[in-house]
N, CA, C, O and CB atoms as a CASP TS submission, in Angstrom:
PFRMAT TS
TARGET T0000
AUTHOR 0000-0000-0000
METHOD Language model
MODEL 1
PARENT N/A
ATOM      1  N   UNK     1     -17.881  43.965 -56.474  1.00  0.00           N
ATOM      2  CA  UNK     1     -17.966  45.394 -56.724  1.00  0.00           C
ATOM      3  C   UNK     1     -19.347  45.711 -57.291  1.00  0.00           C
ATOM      4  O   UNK     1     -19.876  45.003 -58.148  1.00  0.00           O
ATOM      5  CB  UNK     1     -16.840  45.862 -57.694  1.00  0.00           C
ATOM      6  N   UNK     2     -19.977  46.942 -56.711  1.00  0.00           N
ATOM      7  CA  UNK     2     -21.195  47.043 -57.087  1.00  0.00           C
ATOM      8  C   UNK     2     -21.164  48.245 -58.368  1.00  0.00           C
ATOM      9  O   UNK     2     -20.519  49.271 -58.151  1.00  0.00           O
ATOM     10  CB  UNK     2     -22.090  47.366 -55.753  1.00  0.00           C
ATOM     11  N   UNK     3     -21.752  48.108 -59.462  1.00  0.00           N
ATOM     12  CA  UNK     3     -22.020  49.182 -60.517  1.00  0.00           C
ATOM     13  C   UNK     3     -22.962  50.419 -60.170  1.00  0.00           C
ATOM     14  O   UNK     3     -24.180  50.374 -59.997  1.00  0.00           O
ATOM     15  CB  UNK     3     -22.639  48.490 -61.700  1.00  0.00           C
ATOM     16  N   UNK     4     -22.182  51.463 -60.110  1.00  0.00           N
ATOM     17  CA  UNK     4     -22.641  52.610 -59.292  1.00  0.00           C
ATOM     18  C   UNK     4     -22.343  53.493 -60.829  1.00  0.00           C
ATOM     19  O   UNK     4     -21.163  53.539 -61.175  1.00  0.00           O
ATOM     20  CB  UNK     4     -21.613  53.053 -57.561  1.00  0.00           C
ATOM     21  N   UNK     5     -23.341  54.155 -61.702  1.00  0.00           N
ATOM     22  CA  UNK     5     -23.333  54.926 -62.755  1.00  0.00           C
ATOM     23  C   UNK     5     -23.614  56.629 -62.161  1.00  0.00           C
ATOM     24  O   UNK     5     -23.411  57.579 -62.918  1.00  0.00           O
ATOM     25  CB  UNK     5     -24.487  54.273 -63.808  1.00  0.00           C
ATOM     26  N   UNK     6     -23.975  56.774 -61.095  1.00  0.00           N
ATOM     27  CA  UNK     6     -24.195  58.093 -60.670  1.00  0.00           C
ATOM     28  C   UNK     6     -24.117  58.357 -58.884  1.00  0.00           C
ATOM     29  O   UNK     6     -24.266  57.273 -58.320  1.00  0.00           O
ATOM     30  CB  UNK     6     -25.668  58.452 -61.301  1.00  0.00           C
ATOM     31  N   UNK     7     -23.938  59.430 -57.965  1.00  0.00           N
ATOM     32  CA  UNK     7     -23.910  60.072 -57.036  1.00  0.00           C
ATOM     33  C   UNK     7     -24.567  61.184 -56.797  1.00  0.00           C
ATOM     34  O   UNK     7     -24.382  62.134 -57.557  1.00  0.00           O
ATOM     35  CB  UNK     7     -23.026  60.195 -56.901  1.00  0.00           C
ATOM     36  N   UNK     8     -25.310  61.283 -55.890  1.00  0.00           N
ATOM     37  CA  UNK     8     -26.200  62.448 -55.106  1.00  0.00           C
ATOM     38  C   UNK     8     -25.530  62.778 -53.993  1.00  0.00           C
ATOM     39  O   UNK     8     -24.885  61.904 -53.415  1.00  0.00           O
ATOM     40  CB  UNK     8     -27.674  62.048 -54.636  1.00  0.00           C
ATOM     41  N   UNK     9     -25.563  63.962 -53.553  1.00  0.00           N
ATOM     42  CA  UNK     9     -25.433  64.290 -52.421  1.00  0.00           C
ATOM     43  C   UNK     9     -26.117  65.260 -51.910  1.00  0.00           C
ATOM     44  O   UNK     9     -26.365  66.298 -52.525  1.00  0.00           O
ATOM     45  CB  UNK     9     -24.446  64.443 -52.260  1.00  0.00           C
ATOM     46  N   UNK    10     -26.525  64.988 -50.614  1.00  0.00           N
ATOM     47  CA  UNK    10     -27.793  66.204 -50.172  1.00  0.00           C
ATOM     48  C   UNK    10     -27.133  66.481 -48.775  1.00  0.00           C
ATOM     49  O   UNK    10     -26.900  65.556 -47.997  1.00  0.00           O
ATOM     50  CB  UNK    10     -29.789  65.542 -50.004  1.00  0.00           C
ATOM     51  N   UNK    11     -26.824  67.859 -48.471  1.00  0.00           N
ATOM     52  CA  UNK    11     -26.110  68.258 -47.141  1.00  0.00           C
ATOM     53  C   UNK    11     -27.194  69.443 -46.473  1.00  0.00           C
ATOM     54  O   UNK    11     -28.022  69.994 -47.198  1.00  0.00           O
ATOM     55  CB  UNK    11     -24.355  68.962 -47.491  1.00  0.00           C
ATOM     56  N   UNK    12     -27.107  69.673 -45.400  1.00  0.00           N
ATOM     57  CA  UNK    12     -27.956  70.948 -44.559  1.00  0.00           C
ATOM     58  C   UNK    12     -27.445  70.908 -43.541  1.00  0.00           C
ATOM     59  O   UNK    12     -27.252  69.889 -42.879  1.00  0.00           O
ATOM     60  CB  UNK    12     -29.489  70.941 -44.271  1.00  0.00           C
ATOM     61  N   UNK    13     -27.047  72.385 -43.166  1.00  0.00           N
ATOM     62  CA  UNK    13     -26.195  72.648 -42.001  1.00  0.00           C
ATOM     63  C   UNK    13     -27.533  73.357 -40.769  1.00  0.00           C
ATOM     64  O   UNK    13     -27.658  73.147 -39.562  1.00  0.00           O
ATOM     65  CB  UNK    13     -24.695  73.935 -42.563  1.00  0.00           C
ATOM     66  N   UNK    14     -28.260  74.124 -41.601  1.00  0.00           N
ATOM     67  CA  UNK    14     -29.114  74.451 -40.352  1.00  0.00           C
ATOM     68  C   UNK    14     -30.650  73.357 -39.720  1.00  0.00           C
ATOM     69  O   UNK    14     -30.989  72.316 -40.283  1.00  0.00           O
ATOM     70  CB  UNK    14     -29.685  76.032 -40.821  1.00  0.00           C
ATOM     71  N   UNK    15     -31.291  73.893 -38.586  1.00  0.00           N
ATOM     72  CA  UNK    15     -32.033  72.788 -38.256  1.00  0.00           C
ATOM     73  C   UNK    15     -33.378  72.445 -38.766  1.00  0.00           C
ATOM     74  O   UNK    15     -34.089  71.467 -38.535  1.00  0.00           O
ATOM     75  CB  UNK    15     -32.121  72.825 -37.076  1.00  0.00           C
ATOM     76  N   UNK    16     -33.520  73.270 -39.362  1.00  0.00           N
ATOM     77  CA  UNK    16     -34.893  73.556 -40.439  1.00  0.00           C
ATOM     78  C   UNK    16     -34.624  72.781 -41.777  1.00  0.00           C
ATOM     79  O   UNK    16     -35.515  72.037 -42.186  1.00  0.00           O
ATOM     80  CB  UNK    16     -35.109  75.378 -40.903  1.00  0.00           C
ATOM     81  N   UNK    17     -33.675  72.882 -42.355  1.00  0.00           N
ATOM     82  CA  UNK    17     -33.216  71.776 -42.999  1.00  0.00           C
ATOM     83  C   UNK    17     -32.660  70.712 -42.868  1.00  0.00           C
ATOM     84  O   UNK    17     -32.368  70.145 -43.921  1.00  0.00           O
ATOM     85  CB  UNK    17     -32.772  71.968 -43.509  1.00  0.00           C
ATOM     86  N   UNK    18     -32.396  70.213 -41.927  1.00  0.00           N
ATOM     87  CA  UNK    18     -32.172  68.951 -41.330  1.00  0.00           C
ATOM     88  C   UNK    18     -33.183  68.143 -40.903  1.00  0.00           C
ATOM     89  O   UNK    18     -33.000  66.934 -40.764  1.00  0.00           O
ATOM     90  CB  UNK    18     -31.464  69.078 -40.373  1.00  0.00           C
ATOM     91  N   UNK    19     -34.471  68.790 -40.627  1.00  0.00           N
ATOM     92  CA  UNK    19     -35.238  68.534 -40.246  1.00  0.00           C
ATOM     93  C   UNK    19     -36.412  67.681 -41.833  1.00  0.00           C
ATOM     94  O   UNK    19     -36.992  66.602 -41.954  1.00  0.00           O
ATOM     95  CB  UNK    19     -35.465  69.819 -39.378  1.00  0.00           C
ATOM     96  N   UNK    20     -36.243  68.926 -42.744  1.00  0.00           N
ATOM     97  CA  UNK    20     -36.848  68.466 -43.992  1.00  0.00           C
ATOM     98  C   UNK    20     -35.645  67.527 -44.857  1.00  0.00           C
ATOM     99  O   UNK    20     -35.929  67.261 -46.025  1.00  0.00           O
ATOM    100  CB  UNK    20     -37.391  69.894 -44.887  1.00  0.00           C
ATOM    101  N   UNK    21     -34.428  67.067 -44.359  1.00  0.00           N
ATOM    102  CA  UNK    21     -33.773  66.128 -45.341  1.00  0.00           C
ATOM    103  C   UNK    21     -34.117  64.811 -45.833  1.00  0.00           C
ATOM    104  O   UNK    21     -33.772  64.161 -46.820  1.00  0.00           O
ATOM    105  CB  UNK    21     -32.730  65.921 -44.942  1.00  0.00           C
ATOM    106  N   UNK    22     -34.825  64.627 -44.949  1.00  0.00           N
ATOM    107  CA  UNK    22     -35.785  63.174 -45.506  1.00  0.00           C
ATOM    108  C   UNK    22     -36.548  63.349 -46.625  1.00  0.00           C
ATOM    109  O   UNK    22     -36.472  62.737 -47.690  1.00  0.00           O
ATOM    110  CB  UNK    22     -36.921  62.632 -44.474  1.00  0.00           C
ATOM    111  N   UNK    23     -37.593  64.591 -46.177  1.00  0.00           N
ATOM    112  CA  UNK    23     -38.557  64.724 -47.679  1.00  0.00           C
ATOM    113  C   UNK    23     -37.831  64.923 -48.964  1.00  0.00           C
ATOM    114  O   UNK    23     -38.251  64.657 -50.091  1.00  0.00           O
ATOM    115  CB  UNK    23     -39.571  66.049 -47.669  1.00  0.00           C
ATOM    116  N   UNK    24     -36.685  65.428 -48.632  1.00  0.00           N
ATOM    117  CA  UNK    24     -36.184  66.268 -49.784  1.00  0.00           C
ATOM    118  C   UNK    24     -35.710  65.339 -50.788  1.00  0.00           C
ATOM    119  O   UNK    24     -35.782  65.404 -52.015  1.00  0.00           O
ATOM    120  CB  UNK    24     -35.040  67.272 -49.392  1.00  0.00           C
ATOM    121  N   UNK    25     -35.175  64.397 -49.966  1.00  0.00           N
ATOM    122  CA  UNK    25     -34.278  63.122 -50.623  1.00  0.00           C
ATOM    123  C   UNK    25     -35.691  61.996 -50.683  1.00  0.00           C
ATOM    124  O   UNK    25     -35.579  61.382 -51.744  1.00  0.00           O
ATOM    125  CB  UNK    25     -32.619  62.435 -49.326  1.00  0.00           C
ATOM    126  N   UNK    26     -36.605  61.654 -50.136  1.00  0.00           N
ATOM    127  CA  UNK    26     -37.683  61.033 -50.618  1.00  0.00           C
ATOM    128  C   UNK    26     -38.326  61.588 -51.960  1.00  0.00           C
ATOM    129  O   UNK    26     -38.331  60.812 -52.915  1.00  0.00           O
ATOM    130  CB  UNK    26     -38.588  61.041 -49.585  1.00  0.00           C
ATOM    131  N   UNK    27     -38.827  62.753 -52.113  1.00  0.00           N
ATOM    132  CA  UNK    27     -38.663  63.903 -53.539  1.00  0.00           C
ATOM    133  C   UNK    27     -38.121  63.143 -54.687  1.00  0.00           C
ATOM    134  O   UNK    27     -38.566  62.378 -55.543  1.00  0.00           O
ATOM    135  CB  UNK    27     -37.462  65.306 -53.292  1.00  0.00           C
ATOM    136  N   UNK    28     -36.748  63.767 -54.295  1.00  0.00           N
ATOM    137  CA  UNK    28     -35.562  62.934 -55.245  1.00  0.00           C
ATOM    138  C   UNK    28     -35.935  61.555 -55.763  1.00  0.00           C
ATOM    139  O   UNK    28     -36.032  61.538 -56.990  1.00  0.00           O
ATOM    140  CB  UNK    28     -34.175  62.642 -54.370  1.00  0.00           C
ATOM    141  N   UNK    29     -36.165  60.417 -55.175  1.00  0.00           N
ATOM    142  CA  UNK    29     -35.671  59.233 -55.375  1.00  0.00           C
ATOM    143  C   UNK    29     -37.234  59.192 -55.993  1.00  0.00           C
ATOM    144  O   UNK    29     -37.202  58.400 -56.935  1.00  0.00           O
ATOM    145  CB  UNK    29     -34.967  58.222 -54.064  1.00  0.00           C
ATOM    146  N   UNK    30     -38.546  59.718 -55.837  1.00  0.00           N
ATOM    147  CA  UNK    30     -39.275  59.902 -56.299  1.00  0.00           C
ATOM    148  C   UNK    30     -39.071  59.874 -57.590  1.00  0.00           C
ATOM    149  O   UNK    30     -39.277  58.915 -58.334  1.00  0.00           O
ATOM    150  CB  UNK    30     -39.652  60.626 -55.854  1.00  0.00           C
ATOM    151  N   UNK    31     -38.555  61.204 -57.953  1.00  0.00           N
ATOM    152  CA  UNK    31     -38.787  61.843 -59.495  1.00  0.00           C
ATOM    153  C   UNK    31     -37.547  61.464 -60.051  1.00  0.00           C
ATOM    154  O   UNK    31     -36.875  62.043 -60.903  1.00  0.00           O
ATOM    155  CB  UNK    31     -39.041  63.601 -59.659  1.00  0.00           C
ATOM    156  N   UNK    32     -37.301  60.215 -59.337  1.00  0.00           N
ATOM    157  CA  UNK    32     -36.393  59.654 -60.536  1.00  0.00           C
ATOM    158  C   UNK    32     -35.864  58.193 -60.663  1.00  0.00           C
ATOM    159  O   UNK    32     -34.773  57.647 -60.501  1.00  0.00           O
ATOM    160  CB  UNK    32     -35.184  60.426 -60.547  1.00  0.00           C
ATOM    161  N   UNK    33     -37.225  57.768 -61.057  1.00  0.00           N
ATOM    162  CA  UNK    33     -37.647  56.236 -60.478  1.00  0.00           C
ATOM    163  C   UNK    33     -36.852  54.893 -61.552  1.00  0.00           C
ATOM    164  O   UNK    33     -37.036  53.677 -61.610  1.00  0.00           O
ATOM    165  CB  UNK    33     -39.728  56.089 -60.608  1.00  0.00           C
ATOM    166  N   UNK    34     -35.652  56.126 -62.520  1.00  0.00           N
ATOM    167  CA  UNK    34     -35.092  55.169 -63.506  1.00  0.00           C
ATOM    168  C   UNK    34     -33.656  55.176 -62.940  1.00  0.00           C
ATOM    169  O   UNK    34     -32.775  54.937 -63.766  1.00  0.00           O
ATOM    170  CB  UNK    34     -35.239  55.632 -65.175  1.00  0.00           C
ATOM    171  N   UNK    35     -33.160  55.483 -61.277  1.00  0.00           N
ATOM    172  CA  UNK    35     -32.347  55.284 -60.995  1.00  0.00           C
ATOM    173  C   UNK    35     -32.735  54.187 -59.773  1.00  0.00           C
ATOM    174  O   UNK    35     -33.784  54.331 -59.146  1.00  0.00           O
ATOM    175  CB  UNK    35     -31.715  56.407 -60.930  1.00  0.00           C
ATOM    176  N   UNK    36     -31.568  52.797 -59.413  1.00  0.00           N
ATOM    177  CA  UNK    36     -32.341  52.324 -58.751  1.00  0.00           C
ATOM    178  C   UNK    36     -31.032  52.619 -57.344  1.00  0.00           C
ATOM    179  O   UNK    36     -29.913  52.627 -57.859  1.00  0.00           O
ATOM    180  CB  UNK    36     -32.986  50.756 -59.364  1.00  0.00           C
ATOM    181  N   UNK    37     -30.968  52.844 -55.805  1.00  0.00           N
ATOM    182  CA  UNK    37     -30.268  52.747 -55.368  1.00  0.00           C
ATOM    183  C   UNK    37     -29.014  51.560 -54.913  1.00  0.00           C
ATOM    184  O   UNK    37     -29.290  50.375 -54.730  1.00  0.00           O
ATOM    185  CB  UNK    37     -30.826  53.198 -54.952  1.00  0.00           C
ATOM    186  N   UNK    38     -27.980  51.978 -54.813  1.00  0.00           N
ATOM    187  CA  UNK    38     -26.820  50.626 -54.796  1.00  0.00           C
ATOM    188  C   UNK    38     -26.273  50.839 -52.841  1.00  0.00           C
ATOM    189  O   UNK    38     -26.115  49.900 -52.061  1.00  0.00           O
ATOM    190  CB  UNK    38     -24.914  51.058 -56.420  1.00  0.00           C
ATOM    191  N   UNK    39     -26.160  51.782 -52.635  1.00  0.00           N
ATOM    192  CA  UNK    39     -25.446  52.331 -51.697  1.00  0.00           C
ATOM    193  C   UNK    39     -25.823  53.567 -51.204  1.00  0.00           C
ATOM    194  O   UNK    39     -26.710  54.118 -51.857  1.00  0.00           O
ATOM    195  CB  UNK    39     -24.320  52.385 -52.066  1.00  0.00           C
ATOM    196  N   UNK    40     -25.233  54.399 -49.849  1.00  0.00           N
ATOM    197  CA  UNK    40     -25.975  55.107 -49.041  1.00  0.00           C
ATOM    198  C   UNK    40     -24.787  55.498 -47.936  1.00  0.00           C
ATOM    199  O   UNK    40     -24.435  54.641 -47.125  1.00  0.00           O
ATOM    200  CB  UNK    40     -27.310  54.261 -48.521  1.00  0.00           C
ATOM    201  N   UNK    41     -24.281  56.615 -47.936  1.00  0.00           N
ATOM    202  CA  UNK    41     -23.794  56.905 -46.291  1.00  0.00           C
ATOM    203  C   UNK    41     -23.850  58.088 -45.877  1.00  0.00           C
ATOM    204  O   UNK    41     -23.577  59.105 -46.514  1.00  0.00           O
ATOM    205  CB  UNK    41     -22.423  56.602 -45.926  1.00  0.00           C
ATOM    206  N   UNK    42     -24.358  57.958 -44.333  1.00  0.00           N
ATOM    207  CA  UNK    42     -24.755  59.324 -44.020  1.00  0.00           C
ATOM    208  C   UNK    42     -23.410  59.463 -42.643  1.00  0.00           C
ATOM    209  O   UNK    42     -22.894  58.583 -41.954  1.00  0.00           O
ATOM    210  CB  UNK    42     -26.779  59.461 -43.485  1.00  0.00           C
ATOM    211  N   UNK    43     -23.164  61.189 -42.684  1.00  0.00           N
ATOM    212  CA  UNK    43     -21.898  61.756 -42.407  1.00  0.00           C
ATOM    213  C   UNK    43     -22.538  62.695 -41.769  1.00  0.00           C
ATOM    214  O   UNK    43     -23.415  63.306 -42.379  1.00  0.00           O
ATOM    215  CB  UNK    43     -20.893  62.144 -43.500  1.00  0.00           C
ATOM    216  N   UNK    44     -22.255  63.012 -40.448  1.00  0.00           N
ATOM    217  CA  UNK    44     -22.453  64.294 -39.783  1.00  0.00           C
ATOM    218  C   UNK    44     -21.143  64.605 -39.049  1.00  0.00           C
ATOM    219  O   UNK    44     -20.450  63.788 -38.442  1.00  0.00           O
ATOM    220  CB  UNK    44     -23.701  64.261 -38.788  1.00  0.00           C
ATOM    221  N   UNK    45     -20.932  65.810 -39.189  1.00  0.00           N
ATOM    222  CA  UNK    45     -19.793  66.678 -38.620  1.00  0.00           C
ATOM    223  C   UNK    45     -20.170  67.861 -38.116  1.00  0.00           C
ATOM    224  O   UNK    45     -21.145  68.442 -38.591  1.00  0.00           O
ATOM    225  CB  UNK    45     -18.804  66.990 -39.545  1.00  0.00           C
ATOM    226  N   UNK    46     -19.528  68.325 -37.197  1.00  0.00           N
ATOM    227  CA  UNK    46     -20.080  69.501 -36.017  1.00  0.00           C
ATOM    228  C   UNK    46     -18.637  69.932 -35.666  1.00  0.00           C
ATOM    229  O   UNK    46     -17.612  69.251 -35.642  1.00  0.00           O
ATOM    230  CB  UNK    46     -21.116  68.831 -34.409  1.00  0.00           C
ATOM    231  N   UNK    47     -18.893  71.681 -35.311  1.00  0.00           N
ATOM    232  CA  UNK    47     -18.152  72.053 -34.520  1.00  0.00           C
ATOM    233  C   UNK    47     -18.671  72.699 -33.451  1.00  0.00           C
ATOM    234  O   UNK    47     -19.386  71.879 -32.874  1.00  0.00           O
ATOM    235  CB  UNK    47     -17.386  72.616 -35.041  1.00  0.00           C
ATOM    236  N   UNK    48     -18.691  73.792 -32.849  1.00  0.00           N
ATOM    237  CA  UNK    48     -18.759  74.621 -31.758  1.00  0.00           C
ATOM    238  C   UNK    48     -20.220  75.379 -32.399  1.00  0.00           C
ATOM    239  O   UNK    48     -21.067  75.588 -31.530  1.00  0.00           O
ATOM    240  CB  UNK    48     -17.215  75.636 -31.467  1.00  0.00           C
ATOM    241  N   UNK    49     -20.463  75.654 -33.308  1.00  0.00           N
ATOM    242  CA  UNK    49     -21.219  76.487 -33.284  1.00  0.00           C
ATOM    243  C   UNK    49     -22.313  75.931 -34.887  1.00  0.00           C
ATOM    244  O   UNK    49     -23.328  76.503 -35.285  1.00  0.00           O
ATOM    245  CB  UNK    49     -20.287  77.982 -33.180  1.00  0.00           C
ATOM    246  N   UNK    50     -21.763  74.898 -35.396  1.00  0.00           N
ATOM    247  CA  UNK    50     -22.771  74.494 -36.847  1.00  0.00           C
ATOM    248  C   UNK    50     -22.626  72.973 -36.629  1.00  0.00           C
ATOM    249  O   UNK    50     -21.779  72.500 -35.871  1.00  0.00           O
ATOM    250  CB  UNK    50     -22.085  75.081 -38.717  1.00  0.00           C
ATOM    251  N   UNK    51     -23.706  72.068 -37.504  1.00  0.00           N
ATOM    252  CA  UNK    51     -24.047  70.971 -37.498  1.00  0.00           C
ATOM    253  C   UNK    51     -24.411  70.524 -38.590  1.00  0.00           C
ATOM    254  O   UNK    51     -25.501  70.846 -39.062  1.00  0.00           O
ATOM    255  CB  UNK    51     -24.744  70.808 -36.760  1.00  0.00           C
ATOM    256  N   UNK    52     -23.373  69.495 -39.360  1.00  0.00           N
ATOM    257  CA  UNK    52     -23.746  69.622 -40.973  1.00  0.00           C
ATOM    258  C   UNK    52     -24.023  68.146 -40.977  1.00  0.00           C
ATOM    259  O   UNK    52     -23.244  67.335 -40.477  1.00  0.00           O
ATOM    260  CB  UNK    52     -22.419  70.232 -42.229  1.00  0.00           C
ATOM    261  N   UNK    53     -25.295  67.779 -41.627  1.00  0.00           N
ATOM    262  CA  UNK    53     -26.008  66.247 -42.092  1.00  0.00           C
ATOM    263  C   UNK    53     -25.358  65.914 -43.673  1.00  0.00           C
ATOM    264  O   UNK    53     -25.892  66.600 -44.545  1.00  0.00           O
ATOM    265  CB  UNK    53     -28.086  66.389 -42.221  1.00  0.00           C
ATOM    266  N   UNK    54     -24.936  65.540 -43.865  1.00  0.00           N
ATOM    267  CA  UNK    54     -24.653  64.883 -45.311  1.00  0.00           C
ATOM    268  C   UNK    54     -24.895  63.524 -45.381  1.00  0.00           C
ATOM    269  O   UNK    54     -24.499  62.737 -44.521  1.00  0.00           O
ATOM    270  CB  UNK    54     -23.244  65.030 -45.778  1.00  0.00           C
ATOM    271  N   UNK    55     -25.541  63.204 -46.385  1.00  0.00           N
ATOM    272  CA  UNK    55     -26.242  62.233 -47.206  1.00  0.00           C
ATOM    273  C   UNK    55     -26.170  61.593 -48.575  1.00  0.00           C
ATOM    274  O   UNK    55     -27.011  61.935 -49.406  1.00  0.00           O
ATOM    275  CB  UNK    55     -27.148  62.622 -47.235  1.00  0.00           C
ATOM    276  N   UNK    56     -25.182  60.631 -48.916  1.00  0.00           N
ATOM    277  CA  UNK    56     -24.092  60.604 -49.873  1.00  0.00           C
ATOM    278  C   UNK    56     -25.293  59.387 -50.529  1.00  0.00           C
ATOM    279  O   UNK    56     -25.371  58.369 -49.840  1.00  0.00           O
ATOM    280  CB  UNK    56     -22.155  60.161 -49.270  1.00  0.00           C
ATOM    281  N   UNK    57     -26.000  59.425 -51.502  1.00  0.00           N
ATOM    282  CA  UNK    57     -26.390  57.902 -52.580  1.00  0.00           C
ATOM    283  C   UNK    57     -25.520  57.856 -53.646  1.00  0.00           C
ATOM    284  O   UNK    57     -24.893  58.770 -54.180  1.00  0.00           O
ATOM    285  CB  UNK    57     -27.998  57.850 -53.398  1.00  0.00           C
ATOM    286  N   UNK    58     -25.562  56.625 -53.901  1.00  0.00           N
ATOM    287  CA  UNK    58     -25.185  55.693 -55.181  1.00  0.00           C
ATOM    288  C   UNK    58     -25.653  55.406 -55.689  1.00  0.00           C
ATOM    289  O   UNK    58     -26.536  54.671 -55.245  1.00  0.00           O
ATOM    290  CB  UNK    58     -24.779  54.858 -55.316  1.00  0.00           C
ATOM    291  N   UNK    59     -25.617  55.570 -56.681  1.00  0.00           N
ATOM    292  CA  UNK    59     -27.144  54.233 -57.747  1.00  0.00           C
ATOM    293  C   UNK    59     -26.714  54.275 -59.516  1.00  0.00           C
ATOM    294  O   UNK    59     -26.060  54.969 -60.295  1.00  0.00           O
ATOM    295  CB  UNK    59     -29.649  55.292 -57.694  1.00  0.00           C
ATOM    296  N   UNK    60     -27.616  52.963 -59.508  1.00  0.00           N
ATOM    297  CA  UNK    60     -27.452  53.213 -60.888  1.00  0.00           C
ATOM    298  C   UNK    60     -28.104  53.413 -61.611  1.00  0.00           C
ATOM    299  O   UNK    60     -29.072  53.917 -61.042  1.00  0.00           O
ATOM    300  CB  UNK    60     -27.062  52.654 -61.394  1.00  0.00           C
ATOM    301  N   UNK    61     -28.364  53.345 -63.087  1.00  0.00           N
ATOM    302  CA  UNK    61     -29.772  53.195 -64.101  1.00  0.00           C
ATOM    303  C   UNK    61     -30.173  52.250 -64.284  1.00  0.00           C
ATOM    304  O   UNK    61     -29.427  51.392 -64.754  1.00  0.00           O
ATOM    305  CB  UNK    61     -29.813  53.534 -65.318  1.00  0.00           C
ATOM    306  N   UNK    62     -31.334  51.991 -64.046  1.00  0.00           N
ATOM    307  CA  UNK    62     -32.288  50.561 -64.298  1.00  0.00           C
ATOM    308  C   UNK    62     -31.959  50.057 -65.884  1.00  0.00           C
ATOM    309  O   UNK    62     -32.505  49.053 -66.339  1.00  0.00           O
ATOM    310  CB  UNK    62     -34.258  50.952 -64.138  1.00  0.00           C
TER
END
């Protein structure tokens, strides 16, 4: 079992933000270099007319 002290989640349904979800979450993991990552899953779901990216981390404190 891995020690997971915290959760992020970063979601964007339109394509302009889907597009910037990398930086956004590179940003993140940036400015906050006293968390270290444990885990990671990325989830996309769609229907007829929207397209949602979700981006689930784990991590803990150094």
């Amino acid at each position: 079992m891995v020690d997971v002290t915290g959760v992020k989640v970063f979601s964007a349904t339109k394509a302009k933000e889907r597009e910037l979800l990398g930086e956004v979450i590179t940003d993140w993991i940036r400015n906050n270099p006293n968390f270290e990552l444990v885990d990671k899953i990325v989830t996309q779901s769609s229907d007829s007319e929207f397209h949602c990216l979700t981006i689930t981390l784990f991590y803990k404190h150094r």
